[in-house]
C-alpha positions as CSV (number, residue, x, y, z in Angstrom):
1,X,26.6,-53.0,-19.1
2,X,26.0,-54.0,-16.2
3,X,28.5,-55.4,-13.0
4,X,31.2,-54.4,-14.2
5,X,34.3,-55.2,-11.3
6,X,35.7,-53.3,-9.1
7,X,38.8,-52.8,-10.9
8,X,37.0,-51.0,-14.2
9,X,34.5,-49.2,-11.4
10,X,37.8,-47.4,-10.3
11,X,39.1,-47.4,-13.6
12,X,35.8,-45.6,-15.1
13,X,36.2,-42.9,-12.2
14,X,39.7,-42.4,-12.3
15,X,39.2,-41.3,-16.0
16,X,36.7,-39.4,-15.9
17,X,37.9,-37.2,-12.9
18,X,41.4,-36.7,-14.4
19,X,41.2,-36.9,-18.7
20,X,37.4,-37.0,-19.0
21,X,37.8,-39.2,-21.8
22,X,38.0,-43.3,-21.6
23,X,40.5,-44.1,-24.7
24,X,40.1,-48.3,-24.2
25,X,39.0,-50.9,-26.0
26,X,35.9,-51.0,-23.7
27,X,34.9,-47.7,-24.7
28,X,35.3,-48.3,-28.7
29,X,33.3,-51.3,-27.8
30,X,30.3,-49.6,-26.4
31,X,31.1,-47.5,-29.7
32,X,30.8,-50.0,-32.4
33,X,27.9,-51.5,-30.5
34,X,25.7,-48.3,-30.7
35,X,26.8,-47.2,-34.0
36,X,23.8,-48.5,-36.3
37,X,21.5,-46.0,-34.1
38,X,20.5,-43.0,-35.6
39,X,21.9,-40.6,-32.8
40,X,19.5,-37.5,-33.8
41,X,16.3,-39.9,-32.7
42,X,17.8,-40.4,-29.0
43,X,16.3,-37.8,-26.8
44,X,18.5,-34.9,-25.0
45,X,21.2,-36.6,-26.8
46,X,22.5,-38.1,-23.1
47,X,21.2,-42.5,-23.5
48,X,22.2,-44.0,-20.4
49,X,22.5,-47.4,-21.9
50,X,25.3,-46.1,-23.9
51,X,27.3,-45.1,-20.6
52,X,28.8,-46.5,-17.8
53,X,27.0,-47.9,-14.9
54,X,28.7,-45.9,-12.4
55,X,25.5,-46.3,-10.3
56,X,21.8,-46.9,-10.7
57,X,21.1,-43.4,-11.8
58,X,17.4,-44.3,-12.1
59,X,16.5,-44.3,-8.4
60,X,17.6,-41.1,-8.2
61,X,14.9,-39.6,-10.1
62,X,13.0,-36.9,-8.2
63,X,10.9,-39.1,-5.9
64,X,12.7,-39.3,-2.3
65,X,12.8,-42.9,-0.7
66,X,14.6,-44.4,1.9
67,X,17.5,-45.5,0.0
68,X,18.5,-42.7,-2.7
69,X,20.2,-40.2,-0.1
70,X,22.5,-38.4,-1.8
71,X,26.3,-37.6,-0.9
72,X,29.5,-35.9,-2.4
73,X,30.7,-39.5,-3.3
74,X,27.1,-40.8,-4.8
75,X,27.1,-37.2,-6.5
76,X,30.1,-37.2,-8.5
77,X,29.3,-41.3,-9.7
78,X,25.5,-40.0,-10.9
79,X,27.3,-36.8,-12.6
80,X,30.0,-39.1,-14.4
81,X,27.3,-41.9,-15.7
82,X,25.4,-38.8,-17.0
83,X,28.5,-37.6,-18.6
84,X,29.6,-40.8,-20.0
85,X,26.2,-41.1,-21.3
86,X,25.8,-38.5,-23.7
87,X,26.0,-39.2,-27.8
88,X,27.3,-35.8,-28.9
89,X,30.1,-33.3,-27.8
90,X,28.7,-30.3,-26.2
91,X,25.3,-31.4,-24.7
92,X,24.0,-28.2,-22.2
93,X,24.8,-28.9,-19.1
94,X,27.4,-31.1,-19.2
95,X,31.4,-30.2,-18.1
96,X,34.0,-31.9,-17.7
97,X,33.9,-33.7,-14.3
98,X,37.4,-33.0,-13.8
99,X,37.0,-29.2,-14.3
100,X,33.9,-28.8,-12.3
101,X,35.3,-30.9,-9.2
102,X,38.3,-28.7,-9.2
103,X,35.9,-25.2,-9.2
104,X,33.8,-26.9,-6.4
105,X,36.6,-27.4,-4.1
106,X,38.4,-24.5,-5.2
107,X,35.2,-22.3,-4.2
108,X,34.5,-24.3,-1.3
109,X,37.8,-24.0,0.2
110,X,37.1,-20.0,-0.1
111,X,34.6,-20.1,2.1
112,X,36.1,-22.1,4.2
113,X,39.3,-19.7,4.7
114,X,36.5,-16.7,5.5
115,X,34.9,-19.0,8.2
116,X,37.6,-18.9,10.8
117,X,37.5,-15.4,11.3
118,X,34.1,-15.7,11.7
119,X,30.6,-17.3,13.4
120,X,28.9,-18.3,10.1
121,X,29.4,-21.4,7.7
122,X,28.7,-21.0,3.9
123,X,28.5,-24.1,2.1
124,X,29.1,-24.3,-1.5
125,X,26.3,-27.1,-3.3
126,X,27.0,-28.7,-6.6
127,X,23.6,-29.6,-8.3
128,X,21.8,-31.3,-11.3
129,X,18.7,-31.8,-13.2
130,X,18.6,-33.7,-16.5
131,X,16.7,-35.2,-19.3
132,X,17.6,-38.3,-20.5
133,X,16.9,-41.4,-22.1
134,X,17.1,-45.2,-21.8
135,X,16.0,-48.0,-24.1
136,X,13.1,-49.7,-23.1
137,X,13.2,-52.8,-21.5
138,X,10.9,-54.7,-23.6
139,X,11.5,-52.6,-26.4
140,X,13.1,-55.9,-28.2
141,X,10.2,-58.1,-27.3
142,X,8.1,-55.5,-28.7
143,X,9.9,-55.1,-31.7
144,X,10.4,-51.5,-31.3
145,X,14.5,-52.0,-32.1
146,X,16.5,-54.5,-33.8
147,X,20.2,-56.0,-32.0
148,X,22.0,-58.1,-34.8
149,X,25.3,-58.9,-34.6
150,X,25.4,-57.4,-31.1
151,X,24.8,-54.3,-32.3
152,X,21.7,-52.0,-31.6
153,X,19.7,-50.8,-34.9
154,X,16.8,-48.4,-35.3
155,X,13.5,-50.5,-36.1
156,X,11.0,-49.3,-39.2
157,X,7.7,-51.1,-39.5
158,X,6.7,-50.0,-43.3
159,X,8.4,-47.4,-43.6
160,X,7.6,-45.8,-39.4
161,X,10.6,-45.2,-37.4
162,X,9.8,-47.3,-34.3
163,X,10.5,-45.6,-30.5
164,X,12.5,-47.7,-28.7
165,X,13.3,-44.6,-26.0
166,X,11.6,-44.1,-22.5
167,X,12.6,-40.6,-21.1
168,X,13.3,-40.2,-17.9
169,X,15.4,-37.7,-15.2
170,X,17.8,-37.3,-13.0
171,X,18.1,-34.9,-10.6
172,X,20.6,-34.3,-7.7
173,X,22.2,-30.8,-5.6
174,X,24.4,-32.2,-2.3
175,X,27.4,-30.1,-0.4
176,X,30.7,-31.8,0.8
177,X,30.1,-30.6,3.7
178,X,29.2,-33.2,6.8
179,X,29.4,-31.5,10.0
180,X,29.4,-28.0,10.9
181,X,30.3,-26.7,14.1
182,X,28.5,-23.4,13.5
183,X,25.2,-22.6,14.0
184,X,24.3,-20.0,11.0
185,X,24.8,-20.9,7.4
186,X,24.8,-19.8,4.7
187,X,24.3,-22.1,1.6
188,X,24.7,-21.3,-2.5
189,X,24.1,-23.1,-5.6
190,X,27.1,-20.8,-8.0
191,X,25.4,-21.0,-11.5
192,X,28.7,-22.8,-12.6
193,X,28.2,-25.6,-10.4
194,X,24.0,-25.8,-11.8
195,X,24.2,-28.6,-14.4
196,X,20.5,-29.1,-16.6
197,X,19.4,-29.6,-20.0
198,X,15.8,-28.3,-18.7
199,X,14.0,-25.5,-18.1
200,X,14.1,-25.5,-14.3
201,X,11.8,-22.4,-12.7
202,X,13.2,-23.1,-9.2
203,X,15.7,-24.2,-6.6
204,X,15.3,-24.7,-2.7
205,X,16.3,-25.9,0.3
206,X,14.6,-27.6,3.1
207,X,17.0,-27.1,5.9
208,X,15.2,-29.8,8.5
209,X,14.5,-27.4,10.9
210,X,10.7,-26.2,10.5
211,X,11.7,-22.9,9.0
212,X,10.5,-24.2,5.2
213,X,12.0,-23.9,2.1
214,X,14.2,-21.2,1.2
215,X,15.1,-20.2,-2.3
216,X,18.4,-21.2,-4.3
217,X,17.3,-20.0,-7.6
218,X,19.9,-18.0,-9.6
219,X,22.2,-18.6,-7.2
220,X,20.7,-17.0,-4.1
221,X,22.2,-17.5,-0.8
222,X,19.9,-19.0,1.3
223,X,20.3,-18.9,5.4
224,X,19.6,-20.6,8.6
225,X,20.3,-20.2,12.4
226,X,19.8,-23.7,14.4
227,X,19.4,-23.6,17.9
228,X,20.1,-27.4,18.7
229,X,22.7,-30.1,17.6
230,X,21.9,-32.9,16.1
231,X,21.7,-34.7,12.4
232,X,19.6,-32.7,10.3
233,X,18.1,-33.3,7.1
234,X,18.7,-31.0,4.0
235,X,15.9,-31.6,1.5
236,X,16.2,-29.7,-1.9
237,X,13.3,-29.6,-4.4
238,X,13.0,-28.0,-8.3
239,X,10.3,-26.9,-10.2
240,X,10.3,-28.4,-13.2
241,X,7.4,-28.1,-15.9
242,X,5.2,-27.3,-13.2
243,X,6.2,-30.2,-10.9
244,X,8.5,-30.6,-7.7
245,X,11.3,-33.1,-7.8
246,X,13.4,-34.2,-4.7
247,X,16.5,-35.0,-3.4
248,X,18.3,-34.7,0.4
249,X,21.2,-35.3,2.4
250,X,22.3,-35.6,6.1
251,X,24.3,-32.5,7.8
252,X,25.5,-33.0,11.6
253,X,25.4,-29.8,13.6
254,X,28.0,-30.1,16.7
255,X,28.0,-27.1,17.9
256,X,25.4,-24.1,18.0
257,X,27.6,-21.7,20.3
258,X,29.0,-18.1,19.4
259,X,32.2,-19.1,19.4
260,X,34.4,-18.8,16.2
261,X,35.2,-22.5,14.8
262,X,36.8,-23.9,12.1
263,X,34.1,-26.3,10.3
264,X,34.3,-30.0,9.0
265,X,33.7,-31.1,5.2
266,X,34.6,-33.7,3.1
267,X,37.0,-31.7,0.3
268,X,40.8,-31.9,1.6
């Protein structure tokens, strides 16, 4: 489902930030097409194939590279393709985008009334981790699924249900937030705004200014005091199954003075 126009891009959005549900004859489309599959076999019940294509949420897997920083904009597209992507109601993790948006901007906005009477920031991060699944790319070729009548099918050889499923993960935590015109900050991850389907033993922030990572987890407040302006980079890691997965973002810090400022974000 791939390059879709720009019209059903906005379309896709628009939906799932206002109803959360896409009544159209796309969407009974993608339905009817995935049917045959039996849906208990798909792993973490979330099969990005079956979703829309919001954005490549595969390069945004953990590994940091040059082109996957992430943003409030980027952030909300990888948590709707998730979203859309599930086969069952009530996956963990998953809210409706609409909902969690609004408690994001309604928290954020908080904070944001508290900072002008005040020389501190606190920024409020939305974040997620999550399991999922994709069908193979030569899982055709290797006969490990059958598509007849342009519809997927589950593939037995003899009887043996054959795995057409690679898992894979997704993980992302970004603020609205930036430019701050303060220089202490405070920065929390509310358990409300922590979407997973995993087992994740911890959360952290790298706030680019050699003072190392400081812990999120549980939704810890972690701070910071810069001393210089400048664009800084906030790296954020998680500990999942014994292994560190990454993901950052660009903050700009224009002012590190005393004085009492109100601070720039993204949320209106």
């Amino acid at each position: 489902m791939k390059n879709y126009a720009f019209t059903l891009l906005f379309f896709c959005i628009y939906n799932f930030t206002t109803a959360q549900n896409i009544n159209t004859s796309l969407a009974a489309d993608i339905n009817a097409k995935f049917a045959p599959l039996e849906k208990n076999r798909i792993p973490h019940n979330i099969l990005l194939d079956y979703g829309f294509d919001l954005i490549d949420v595969t390069q945004f897997d953990g590994v940091l590279r040059t082109n996957n920083y992430m943003d409030m904009e980027r952030y909300n597209l990888v948590y709707n393709s998730i979203v859309s992507s599930a086969t069952q109601l009530n996956v963990s993790g998953i809210a409706p985008p609409k909902q969690e948006l609004n408690e994001w901007k309604t928290l954020q906005k908080q904070q944001n009334d508290i900072a002008k009477f005040n020389n501190k920031a606190t920024v409020v991060l939305n974040g997620l981790f999550f399991n999922y699944s994709k069908i193979n790319g030569n899982a055709l070729a290797n006969n490990k699924i059958v598509v007849a009548n342009d519809k997927y099918d589950d593939k037995y050889i003899n009887g043996v249900w054959q795995n057409p499923y690679d898992s894979k993960q997704a993980f992302a935590i970004t603020s609205s937030v930036i430019m701050l015109n303060k220089s202490t900050v405070d920065v929390v991850l509310p358990a409300t705004l922590w979407h997973t389907n995993a087992s994740v033993t911890e959360i952290a922030i790298d706030f680019g200014n050699n003072t190392g990572y400081k812990v999120l987890t549980n939704g810890a407040v972690a701070t910071t005091t810069y001393t210089a302006v400048g664009v800084y980079t906030w790296t954020y890691r998680v500990l999942v199954n014994g292994q560190y997965k990454y993901c950052r973002q660009k903050v700009k810090v224009s002012d590190v003075t005393t004085q009492t400022k109100l601070w720039k974000q993204k949320i209106n």
